[in-house]
GUGU-381954 format. One line per field, with one value per residue (C-alpha): residue number from 1; residue in three letters; x, y, z. Coordinates in nm, 4 decimals. Layout:
<sites>
resi	[NUM|...]
resn	[ALA|...]
east	[X|...]
north	[Y|...]
up	[Z|...]
</sites>
This chain:
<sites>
resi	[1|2|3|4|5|6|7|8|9|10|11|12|13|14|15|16|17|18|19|20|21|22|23|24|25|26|27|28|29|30|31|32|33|34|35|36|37|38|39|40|41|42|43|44|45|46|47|48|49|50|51|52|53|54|55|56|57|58|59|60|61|62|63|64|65|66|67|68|69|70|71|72|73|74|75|76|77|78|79|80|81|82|83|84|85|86|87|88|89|90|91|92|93|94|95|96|97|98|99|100|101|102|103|104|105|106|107|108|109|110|111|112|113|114|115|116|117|118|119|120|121|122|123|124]
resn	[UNK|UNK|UNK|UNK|UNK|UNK|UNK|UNK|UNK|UNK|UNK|UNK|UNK|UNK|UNK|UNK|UNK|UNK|UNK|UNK|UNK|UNK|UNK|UNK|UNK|UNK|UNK|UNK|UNK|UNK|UNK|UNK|UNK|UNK|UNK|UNK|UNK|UNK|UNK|UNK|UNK|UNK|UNK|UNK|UNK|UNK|UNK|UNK|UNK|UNK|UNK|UNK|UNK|UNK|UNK|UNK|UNK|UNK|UNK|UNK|UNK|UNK|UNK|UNK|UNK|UNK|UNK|UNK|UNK|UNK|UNK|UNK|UNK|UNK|UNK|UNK|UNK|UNK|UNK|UNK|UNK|UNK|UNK|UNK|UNK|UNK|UNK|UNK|UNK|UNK|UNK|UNK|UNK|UNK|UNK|UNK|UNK|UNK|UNK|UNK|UNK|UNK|UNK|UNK|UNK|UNK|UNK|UNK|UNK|UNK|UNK|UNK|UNK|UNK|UNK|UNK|UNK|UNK|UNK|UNK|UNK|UNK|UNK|UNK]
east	[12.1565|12.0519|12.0340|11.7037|11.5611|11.7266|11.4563|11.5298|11.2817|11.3048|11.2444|10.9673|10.7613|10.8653|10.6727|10.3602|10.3562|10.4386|10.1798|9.9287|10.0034|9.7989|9.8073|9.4965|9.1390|9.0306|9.2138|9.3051|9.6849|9.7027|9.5372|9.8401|10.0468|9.9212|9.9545|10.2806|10.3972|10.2573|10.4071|10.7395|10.8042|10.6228|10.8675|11.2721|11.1542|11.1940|11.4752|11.7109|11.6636|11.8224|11.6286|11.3010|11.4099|11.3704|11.0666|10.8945|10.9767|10.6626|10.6571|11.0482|10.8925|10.5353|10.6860|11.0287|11.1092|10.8735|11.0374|11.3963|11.2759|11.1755|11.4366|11.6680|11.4778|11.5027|11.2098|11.0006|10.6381|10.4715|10.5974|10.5041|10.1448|10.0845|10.2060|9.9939|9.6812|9.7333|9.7301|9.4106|9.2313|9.3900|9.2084|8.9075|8.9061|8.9380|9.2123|9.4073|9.7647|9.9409|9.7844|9.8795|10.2665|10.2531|10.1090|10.4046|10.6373|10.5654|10.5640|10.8597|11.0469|10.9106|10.9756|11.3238|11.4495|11.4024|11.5902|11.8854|11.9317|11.9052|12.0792|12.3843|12.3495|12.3999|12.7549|12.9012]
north	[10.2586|9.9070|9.8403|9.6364|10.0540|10.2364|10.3883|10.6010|10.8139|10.8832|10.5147|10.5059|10.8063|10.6328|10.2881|10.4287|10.5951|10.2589|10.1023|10.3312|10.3077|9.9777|9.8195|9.5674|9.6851|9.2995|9.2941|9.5872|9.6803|9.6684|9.3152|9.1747|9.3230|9.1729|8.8640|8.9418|8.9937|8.7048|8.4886|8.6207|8.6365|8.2667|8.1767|8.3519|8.1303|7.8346|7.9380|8.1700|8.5026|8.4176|8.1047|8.3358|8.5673|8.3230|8.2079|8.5141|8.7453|8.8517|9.0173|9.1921|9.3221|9.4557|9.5694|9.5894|9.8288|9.6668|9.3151|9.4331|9.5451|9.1961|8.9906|9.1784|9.2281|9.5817|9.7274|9.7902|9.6055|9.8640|10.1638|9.8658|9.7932|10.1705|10.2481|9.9651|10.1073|10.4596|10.2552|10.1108|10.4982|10.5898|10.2902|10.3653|10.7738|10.8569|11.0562|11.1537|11.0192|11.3467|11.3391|10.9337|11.0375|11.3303|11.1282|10.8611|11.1261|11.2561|10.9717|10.8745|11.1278|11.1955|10.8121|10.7883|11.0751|11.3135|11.0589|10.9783|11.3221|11.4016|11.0753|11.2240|11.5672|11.4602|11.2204|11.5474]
up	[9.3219|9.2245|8.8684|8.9643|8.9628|8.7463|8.4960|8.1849|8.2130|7.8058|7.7559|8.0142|7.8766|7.4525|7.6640|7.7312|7.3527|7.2575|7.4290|7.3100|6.9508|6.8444|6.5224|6.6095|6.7007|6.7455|7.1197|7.3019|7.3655|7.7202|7.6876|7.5092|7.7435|7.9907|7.8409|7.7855|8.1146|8.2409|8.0279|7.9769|8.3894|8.4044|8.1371|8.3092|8.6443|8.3524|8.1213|8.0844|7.9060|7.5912|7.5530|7.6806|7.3993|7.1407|7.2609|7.2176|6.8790|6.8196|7.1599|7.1399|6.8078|6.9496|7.2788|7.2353|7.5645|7.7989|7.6160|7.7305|8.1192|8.1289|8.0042|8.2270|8.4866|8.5725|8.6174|8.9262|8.9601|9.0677|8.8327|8.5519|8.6787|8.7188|8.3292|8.1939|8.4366|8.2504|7.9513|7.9850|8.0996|7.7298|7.5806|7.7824|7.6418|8.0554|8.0316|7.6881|7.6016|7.7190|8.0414|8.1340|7.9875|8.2429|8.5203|8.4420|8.4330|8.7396|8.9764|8.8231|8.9202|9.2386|9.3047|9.1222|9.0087|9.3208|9.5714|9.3730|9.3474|9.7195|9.7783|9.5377|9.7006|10.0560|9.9388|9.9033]
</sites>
């Protein structure tokens, strides 16, 4: 397994929870998030994580698990996008918090879970 895909699903499901638990009404959650991204990936092809780490506080405090999958780069693009897409049905009242965890949940392991454990079954 590369480390670059390794998910904790617990952390995944407390990310979307923690996306969707919003302090400010002026801009929505997934907006800063967004933001976030963006810079924090513009800013690692600049500096190294420590330095990026520093840069940003306010972010490691607002978004401290999606923070971390950044700065060490292990996450996966596309289970990222997809999480922050959920977030924005929540924000939009398309589809209630329970329902976007569950629809994380489930693609993540059918996309990470389920092989790794096939993959382990057929090393014995």
């Amino acid at each position: 397994m590369h480390k670059k895909h390794a998910v904790n699903l617990p952390d995944e499901i407390l990310f979307l929870c923690e996306m969707a638990e919003s302090q400010d009404t002026t801009e929505k959650k997934s907006v800063r998030a967004r933001r976030m991204i963006t810079e924090v990936e513009e800013a690692l092809t600049k500096d190294t994580p420590a330095i990026v780490a520093s840069q940003f506080a306010a972010y490691q405090t607002e978004f401290p698990r999606i923070f971390e999958m950044l700065i060490t780069r292990n996450y996966r693009r596309e289970f990222l996008e997809m999480m922050l897409q959920q977030l924005e049905r929540v924000e939009q009242g398309t589809v209630s918090q329970h329902d976007a965890s569950i629809r994380v949940g489930t693609v993540l392991v059918d996309e990470i879970v389920k092989p790794q454990i096939k993959n382990g079954n057929q090393k014995k």
